[in-house]
Backbone of each chain as ProteinMPNN parsed JSONL, in Angstrom:
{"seq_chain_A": "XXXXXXXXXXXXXXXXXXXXXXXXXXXXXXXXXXXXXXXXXXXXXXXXXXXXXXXXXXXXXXXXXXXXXXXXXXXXXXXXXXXXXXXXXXXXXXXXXXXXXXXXXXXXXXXXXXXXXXX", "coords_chain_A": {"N_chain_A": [[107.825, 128.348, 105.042], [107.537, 125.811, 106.987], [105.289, 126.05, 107.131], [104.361, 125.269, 104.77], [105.377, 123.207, 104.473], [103.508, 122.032, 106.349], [101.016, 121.857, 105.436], [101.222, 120.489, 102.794], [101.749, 117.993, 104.205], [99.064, 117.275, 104.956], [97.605, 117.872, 103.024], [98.446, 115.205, 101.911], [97.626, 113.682, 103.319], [94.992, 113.5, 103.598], [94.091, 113.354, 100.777], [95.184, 110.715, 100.335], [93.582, 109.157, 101.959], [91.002, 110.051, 101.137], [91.09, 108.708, 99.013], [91.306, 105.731, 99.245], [88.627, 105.366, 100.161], [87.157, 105.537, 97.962], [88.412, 103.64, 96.418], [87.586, 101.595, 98.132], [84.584, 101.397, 97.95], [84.74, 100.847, 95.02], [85.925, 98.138, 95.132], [84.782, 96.666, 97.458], [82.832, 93.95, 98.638], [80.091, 93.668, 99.216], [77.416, 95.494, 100.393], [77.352, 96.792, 103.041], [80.008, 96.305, 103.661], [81.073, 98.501, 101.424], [79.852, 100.39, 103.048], [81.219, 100.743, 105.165], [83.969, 101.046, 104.283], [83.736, 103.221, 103.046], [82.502, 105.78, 104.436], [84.204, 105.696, 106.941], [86.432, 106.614, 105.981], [86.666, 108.579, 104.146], [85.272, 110.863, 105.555], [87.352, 111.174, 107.154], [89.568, 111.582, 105.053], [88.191, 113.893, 104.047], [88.397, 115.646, 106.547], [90.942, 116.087, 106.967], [92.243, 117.46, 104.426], [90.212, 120.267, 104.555], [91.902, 120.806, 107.018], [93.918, 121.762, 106.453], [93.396, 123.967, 104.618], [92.488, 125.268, 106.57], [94.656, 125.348, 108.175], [95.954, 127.524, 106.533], [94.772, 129.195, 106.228], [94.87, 130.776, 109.096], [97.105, 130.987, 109.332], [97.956, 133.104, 107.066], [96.111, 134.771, 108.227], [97.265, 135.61, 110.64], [99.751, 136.637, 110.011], [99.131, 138.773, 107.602], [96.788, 140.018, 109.304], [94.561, 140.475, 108.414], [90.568, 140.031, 107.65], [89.39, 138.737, 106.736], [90.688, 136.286, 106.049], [90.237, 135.142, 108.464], [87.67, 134.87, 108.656], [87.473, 132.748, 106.525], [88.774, 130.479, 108.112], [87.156, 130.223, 110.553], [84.771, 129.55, 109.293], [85.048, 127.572, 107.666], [85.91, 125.16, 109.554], [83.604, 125.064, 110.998], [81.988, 124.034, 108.682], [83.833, 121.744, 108.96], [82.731, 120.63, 111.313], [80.195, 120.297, 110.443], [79.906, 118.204, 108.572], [81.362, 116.197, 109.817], [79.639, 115.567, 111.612], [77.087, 114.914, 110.678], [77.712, 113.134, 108.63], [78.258, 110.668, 109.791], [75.732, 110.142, 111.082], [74.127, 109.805, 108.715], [75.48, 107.607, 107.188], [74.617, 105.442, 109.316], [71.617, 104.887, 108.492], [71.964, 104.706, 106.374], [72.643, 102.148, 106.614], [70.766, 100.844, 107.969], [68.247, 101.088, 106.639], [69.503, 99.595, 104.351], [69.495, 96.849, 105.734], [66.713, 96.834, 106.745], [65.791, 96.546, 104.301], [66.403, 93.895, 103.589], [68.932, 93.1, 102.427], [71.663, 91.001, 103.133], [74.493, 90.511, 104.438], [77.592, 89.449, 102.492], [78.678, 85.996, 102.634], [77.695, 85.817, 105.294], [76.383, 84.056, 107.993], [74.511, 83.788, 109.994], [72.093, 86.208, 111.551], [72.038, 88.465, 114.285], [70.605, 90.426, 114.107], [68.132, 90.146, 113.463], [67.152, 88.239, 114.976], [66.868, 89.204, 117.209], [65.11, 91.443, 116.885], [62.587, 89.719, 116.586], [61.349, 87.927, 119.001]], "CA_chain_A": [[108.487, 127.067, 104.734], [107.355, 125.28, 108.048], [103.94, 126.095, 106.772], [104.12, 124.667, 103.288], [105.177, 121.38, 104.929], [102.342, 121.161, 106.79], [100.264, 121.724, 104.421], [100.934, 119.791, 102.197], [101.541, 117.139, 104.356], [97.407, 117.668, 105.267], [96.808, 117.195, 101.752], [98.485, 113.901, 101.309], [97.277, 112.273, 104.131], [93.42, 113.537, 103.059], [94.289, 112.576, 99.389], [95.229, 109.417, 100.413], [92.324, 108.643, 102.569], [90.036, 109.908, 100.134], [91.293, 107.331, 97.372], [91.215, 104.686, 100.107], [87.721, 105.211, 100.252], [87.106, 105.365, 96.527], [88.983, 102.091, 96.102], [86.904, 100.523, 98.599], [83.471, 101.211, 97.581], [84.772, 99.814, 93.672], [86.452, 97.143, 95.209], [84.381, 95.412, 98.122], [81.615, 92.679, 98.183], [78.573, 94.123, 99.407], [76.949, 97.159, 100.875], [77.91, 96.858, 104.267], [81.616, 96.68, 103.417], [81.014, 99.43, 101.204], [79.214, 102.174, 103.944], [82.245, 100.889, 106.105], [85.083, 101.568, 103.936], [83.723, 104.869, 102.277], [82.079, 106.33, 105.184], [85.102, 106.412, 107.834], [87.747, 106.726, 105.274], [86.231, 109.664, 103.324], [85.502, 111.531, 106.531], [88.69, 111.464, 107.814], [90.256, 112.688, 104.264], [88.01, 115.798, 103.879], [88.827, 116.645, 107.285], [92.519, 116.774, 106.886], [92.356, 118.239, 103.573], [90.256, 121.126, 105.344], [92.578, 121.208, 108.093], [95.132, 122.091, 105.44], [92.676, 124.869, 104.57], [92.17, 126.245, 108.389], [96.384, 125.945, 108.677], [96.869, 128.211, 105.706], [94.043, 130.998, 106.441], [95.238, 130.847, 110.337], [98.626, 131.458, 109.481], [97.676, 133.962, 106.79], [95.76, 135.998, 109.165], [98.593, 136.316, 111.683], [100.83, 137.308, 109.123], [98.221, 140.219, 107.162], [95.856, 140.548, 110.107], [93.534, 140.726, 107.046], [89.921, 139.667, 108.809], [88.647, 137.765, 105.286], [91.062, 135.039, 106.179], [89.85, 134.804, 110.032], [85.948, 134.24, 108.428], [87.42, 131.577, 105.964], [89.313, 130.026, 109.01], [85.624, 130.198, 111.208], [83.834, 129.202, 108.638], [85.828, 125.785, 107.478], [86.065, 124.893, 110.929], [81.839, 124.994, 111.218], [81.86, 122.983, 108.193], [84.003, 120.209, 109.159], [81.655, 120.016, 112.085], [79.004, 119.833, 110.467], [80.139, 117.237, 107.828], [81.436, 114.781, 110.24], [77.847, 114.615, 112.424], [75.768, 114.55, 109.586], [78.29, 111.798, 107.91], [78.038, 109.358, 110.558], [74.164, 109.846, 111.325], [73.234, 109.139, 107.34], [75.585, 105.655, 107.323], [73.429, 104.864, 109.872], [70.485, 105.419, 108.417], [71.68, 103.866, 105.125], [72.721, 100.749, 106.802], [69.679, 100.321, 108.706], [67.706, 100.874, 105.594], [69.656, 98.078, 103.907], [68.78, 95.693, 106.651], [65.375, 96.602, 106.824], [65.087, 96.04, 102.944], [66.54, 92.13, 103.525], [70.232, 92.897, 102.178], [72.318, 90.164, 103.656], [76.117, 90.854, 104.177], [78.265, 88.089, 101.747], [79.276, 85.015, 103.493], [77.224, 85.545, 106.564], [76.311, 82.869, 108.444], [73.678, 84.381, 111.006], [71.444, 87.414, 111.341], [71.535, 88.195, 115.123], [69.586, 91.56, 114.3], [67.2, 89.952, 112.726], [66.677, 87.098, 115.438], [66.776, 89.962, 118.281], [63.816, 91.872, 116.048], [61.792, 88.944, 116.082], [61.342, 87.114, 120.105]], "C_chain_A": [[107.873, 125.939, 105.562], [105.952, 125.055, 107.427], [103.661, 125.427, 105.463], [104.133, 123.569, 103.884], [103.971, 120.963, 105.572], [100.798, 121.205, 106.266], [100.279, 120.979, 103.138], [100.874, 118.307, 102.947], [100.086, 116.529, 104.757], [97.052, 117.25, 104.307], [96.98, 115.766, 101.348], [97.91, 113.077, 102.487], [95.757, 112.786, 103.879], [93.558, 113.008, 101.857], [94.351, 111.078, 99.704], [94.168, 108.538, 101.37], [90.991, 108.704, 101.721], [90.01, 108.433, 98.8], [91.253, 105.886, 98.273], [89.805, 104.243, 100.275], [86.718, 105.155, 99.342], [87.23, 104.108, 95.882], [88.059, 100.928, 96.583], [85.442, 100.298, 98.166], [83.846, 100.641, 96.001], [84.814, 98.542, 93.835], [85.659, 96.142, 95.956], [83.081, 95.135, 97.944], [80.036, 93.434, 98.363], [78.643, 95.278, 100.052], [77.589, 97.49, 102.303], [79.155, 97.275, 104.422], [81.638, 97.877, 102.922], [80.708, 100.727, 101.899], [80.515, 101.631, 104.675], [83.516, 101.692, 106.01], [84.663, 102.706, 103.321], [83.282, 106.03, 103.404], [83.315, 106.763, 105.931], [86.334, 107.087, 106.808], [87.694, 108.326, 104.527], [86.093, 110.676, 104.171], [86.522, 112.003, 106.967], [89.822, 111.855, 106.814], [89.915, 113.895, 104.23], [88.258, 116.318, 105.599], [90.435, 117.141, 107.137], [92.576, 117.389, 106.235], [91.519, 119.714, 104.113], [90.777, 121.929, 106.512], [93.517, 122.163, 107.409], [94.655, 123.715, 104.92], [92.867, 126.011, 105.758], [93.529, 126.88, 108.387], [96.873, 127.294, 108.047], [96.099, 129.775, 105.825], [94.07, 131.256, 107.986], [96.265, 131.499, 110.437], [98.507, 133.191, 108.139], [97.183, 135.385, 107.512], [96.367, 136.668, 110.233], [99.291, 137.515, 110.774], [100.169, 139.033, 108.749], [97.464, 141.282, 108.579], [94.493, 141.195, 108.994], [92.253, 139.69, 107.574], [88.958, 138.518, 108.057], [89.21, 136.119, 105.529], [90.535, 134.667, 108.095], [88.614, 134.018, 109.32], [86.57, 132.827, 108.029], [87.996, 130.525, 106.981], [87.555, 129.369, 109.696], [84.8, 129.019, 110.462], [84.03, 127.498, 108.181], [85.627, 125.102, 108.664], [84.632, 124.722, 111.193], [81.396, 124.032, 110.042], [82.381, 121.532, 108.387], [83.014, 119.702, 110.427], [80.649, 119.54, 111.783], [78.769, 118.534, 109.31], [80.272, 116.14, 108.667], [80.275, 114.299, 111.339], [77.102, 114.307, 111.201], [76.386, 113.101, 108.345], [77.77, 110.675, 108.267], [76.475, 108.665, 110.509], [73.622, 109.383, 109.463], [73.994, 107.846, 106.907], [74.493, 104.918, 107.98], [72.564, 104.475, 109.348], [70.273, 104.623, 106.812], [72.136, 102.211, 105.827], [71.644, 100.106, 107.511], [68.537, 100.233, 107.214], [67.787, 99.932, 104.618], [69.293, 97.227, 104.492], [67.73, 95.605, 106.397], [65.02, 95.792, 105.043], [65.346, 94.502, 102.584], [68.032, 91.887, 102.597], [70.962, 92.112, 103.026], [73.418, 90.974, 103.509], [76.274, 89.414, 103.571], [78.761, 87.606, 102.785], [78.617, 85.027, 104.917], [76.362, 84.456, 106.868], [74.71, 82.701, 109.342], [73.415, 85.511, 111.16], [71.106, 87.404, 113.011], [70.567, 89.567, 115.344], [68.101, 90.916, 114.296], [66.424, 88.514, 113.919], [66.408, 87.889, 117.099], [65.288, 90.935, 117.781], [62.885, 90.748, 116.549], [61.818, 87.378, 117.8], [60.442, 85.915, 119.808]], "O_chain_A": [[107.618, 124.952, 104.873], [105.537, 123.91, 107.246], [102.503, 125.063, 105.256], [103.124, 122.865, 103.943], [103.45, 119.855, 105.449], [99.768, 120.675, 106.684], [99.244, 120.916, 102.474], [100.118, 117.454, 102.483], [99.99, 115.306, 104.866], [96.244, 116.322, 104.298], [96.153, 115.124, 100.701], [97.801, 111.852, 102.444], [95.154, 111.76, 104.193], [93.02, 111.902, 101.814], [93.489, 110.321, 99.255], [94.113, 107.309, 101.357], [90.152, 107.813, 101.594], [89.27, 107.691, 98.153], [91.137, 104.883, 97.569], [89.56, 103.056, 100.493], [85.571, 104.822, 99.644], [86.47, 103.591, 95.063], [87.766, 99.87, 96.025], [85.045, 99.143, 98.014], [83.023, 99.776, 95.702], [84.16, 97.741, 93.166], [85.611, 94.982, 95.547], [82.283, 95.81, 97.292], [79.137, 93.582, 97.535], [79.645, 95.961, 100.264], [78.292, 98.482, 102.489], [79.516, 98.261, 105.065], [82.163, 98.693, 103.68], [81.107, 101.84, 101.556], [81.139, 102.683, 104.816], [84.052, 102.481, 106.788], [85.66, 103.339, 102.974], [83.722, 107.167, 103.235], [83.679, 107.931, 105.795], [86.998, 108.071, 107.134], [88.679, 109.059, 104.444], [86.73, 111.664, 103.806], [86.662, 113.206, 107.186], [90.866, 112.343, 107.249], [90.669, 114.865, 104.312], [88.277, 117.538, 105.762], [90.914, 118.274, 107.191], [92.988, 118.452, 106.699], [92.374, 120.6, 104.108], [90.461, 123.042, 106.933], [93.796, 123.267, 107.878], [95.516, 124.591, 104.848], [93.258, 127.178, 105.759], [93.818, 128.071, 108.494], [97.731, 128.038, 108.524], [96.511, 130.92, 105.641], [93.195, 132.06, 108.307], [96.519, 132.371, 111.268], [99.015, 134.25, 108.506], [97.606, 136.539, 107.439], [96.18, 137.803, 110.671], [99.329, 138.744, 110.84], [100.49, 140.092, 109.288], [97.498, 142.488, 108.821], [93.785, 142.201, 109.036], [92.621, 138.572, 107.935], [88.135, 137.736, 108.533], [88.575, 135.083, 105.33], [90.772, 133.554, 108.564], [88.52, 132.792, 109.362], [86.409, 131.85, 108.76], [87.617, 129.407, 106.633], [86.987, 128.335, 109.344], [84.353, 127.958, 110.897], [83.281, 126.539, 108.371], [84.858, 124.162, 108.465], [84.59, 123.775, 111.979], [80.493, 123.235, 110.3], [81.784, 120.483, 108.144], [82.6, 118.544, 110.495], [80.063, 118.638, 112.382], [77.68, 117.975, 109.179], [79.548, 115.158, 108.501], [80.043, 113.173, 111.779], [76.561, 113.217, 111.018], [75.737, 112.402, 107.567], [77.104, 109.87, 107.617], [76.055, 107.553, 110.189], [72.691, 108.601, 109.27], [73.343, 106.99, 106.31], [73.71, 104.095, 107.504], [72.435, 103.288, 109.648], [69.275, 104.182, 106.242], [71.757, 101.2, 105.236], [71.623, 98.882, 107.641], [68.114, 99.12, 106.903], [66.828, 99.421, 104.04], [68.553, 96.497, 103.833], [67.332, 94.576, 105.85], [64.283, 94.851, 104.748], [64.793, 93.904, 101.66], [68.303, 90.782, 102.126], [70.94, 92.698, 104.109], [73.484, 91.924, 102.73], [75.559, 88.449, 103.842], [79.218, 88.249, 103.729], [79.046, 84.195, 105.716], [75.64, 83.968, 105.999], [73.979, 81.712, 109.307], [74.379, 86.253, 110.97], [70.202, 86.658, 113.388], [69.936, 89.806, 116.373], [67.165, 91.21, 115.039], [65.358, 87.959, 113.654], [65.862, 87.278, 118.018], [64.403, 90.976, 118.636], [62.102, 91.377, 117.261], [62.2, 86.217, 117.649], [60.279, 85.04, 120.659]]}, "seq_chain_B": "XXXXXXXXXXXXXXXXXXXXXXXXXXXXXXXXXXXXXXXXXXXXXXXXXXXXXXXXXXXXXXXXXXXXXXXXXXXXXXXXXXXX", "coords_chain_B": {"N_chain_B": [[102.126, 124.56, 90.575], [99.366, 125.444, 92.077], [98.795, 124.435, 95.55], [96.099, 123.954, 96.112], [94.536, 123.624, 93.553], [95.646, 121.259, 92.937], [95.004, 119.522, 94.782], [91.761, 120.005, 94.447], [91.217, 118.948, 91.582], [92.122, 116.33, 92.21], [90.154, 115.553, 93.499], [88.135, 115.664, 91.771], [88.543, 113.361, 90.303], [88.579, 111.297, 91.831], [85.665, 111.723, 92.338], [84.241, 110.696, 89.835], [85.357, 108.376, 89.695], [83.986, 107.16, 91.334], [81.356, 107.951, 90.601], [81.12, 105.727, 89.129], [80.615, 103.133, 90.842], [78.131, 104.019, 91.152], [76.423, 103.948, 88.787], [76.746, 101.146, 87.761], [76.193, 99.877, 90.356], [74.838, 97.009, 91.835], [72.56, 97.142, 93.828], [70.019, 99.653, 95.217], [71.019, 100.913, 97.241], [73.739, 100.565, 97.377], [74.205, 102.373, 95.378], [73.591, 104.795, 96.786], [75.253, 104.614, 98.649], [77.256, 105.747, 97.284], [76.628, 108.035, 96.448], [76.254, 109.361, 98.986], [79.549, 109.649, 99.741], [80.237, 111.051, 97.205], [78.753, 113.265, 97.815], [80.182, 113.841, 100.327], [82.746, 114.293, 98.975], [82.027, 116.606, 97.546], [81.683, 118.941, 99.434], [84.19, 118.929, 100.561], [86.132, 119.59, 98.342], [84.666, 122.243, 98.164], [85.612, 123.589, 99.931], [88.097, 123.406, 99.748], [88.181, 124.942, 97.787], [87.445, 127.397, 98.1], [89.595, 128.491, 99.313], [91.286, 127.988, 97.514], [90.377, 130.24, 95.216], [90.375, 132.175, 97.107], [87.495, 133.285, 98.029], [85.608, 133.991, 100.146], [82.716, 133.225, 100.392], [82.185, 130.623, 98.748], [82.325, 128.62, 101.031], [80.727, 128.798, 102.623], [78.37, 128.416, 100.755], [78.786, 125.815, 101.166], [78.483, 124.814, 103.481], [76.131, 124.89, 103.605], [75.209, 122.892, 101.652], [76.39, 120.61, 103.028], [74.334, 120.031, 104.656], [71.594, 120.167, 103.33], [72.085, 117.987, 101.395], [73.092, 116.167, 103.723], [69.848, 115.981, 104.751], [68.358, 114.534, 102.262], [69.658, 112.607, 101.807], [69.121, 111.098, 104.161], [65.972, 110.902, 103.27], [66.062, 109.28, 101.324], [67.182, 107.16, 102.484], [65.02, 106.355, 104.258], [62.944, 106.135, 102.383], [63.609, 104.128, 101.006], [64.364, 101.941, 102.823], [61.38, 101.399, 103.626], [59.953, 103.018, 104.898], [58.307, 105.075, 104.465]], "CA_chain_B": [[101.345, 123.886, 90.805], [98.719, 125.666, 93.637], [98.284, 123.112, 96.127], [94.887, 123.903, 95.734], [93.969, 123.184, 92.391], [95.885, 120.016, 92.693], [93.829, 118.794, 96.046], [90.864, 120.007, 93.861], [91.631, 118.238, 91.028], [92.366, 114.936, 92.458], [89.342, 115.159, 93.897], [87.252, 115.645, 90.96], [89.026, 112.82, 89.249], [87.727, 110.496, 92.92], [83.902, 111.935, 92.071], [84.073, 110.257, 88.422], [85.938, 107.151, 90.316], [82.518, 107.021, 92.488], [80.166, 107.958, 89.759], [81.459, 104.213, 88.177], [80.096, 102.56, 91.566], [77.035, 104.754, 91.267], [76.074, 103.506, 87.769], [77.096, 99.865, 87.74], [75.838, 99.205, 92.006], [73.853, 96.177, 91.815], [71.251, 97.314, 94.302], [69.813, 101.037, 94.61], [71.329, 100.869, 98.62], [75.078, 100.754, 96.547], [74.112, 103.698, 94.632], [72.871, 105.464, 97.407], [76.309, 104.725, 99.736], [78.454, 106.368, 96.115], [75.851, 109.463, 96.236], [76.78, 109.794, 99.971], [80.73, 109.657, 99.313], [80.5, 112.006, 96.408], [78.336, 114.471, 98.396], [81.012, 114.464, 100.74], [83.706, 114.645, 98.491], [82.224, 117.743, 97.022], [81.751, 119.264, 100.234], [85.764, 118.852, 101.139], [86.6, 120.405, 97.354], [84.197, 123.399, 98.029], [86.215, 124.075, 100.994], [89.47, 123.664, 98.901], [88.269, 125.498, 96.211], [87.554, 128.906, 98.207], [90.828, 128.762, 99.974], [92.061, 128.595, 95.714], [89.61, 131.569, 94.619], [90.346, 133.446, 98.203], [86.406, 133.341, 98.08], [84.859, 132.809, 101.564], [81.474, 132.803, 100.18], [82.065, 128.99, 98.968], [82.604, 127.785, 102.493], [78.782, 129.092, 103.462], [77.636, 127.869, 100.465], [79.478, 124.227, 101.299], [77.616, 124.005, 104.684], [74.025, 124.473, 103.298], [74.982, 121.712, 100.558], [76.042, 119.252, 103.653], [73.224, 119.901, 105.591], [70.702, 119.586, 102.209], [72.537, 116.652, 101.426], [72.207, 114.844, 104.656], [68.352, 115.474, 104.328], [68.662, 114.014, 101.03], [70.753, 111.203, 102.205], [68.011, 110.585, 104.954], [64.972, 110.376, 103.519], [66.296, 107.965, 100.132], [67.12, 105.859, 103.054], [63.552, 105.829, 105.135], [62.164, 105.189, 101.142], [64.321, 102.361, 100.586], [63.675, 101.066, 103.962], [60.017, 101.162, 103.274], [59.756, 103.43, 106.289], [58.209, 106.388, 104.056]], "C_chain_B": [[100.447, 124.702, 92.409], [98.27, 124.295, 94.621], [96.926, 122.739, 96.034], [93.969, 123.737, 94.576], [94.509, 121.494, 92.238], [94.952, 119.249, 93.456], [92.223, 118.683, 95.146], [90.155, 119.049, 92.363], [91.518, 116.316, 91.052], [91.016, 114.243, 92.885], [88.07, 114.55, 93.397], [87.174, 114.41, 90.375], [88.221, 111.28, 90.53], [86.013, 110.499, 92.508], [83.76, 111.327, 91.354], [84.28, 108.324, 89.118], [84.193, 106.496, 91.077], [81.599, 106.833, 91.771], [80.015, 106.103, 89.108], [80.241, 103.185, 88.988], [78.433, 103.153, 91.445], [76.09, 104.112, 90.078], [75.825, 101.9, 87.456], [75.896, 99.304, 89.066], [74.689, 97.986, 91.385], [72.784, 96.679, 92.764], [71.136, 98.313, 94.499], [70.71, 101.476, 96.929], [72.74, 101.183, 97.921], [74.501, 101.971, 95.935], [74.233, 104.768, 96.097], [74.74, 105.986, 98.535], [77.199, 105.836, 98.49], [77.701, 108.127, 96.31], [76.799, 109.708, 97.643], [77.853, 110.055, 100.158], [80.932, 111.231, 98.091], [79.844, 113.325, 97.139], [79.54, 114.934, 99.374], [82.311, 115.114, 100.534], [83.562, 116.294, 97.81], [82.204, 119.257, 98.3], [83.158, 119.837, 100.445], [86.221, 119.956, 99.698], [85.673, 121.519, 97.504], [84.719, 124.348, 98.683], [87.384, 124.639, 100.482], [89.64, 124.615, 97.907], [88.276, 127.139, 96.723], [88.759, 129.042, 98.413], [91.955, 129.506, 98.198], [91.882, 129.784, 95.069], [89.94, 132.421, 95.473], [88.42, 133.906, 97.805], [85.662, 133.123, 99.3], [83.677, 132.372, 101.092], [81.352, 131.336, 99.631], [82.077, 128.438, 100.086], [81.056, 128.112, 102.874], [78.058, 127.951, 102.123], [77.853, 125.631, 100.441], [78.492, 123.976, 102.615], [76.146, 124.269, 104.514], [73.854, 123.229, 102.441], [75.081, 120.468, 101.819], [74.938, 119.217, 104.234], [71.723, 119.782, 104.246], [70.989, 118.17, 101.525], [72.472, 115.538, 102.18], [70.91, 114.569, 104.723], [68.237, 114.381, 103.393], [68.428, 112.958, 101.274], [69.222, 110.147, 102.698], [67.045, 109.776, 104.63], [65.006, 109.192, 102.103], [66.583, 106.931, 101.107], [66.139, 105.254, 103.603], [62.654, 105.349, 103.896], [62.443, 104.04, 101.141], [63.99, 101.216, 101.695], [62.352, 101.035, 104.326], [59.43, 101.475, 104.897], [58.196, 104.86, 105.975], [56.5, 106.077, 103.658]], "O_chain_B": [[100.856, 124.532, 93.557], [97.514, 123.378, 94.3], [96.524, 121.582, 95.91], [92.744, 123.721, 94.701], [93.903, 120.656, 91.57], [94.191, 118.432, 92.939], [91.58, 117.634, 95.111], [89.006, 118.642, 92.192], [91.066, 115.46, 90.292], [90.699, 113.058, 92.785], [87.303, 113.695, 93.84], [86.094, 114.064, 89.896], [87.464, 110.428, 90.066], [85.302, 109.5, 92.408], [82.748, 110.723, 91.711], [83.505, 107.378, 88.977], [83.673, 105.38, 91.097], [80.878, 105.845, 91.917], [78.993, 105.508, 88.769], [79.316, 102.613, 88.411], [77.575, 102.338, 91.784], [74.968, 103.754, 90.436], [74.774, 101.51, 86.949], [74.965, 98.532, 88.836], [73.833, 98.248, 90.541], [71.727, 96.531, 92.151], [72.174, 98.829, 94.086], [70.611, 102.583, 97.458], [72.895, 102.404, 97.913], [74.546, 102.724, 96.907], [75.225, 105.494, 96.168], [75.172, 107.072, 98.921], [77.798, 106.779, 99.006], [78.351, 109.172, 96.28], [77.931, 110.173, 97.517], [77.829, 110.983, 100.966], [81.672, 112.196, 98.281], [80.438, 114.396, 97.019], [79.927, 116.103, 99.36], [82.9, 115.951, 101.218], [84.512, 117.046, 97.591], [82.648, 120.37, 98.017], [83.332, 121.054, 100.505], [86.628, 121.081, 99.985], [85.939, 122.154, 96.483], [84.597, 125.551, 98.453], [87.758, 125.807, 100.584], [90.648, 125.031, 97.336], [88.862, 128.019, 96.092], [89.275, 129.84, 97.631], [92.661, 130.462, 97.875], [92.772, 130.389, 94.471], [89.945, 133.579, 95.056], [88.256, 134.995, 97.254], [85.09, 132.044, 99.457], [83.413, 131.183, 101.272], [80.363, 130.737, 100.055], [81.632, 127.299, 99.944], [80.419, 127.297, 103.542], [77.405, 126.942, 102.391], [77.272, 124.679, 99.92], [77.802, 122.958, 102.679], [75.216, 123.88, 105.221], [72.807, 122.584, 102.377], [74.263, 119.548, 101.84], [74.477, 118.08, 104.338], [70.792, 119.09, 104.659], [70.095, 117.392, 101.19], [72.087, 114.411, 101.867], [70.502, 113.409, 104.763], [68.001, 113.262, 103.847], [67.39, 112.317, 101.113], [68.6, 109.214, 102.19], [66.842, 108.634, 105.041], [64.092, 108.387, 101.923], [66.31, 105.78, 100.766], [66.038, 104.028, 103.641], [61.81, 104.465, 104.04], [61.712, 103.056, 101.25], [63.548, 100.075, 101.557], [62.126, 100.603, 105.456], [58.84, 100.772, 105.717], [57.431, 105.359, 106.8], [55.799, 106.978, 103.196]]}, "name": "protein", "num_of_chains": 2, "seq": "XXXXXXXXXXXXXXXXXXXXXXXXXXXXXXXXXXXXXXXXXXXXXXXXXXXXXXXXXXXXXXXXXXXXXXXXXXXXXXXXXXXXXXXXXXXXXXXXXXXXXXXXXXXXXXXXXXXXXXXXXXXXXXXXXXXXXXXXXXXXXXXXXXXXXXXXXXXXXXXXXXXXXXXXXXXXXXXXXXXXXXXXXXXXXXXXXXXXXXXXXXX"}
């Protein structure tokens, strides 16, 4: 019972981060905004929704002592690691790539990358 | 309702939501941020989806897709940034 609640409550707060981050890349102005709001927002749903995962083959494996749900436990747990480094480092990597290619952010006023680049 | 087909589900229905931005993006940098989003979204449902099947073997094959995916990710960005 205890366990259903917190599982689902795992799913709605990843569900609802996921669509937060869905919304935003439809919704905002340029690219920048876009790696901002899809990048953290999306991260931080699939981890909960995997947490929700971990809770239910954690508590499973107490219960059985069945050693299939320990791996899937392990194993989730090595993926969210390795999702949320490799998330962060390819925003990066796309927002530096926009810069370099001469994408402005909307409404900006001043480029102090671009005036720190360039003594 | 398995919680897990619903989580799965919802998720799929987000990927399509993404694909829109993916198609439309005015510049190939917007595409590129919707690819990155959907890679992770399928990531999170591969996770969801063994837990549904009682499959572990999706969860292995979920962390070779993020880690082929961030390559991916990578080097469409060192192209675009006319690094390549």
């Amino acid at each position: 019972m205890i366990l259903n609640i917190l599982i689902w409550t795992a799913i709605g707060i990843g569900l609802f981060f996921n669509t937060l981050g869905v919304v935003g890349i439809l919704r905002f102005p340029d690219v920048y905004t876009r790696l901002h709001a899809d990048t953290k927002a999306t991260t931080f749903g699939s981890i909960f929704t995997s947490l929700a995962v971990i809770l239910y083959a954690a508590a499973h494996y107490f219960k059985t002592q069945d050693g299939q749900y320990a791996t899937l436990a392990l194993h989730a747990i090595i993926a969210v690691v390795v999702l949320a480094i490799t998330n962060a480092t390819a925003a990066h990597a796309i927002a530096r790539a926009a810069h370099r290619r001469g994408h402005k952010p909307v409404q900006a006023v001043c480029d102090r990358l671009e005036e720190h680049n360039q003594p | 309702m398995s919680p897990w087909i619903f989580t799965a589900s919802i998720m799929a229905a987000l990927m399509l939501l993404a694909m829109v931005r993916m198609v439309k993006g005015p510049t190939s940098a917007d595409r590129l941020v919707a690819l990155d989003s959907i890679n992770t979204l399928v990531v999170a449902s591969m996770i969801v989806l063994a837990a549904a099947f009682r499959q572990v073997v999706f969860v292995d094959v979920a962390i070779v897709y993020a880690l082929l995916s961030y390559v991916g990710a990578l080097f469409i960005a060192k192209y675009l940034g006319g690094e390549l």
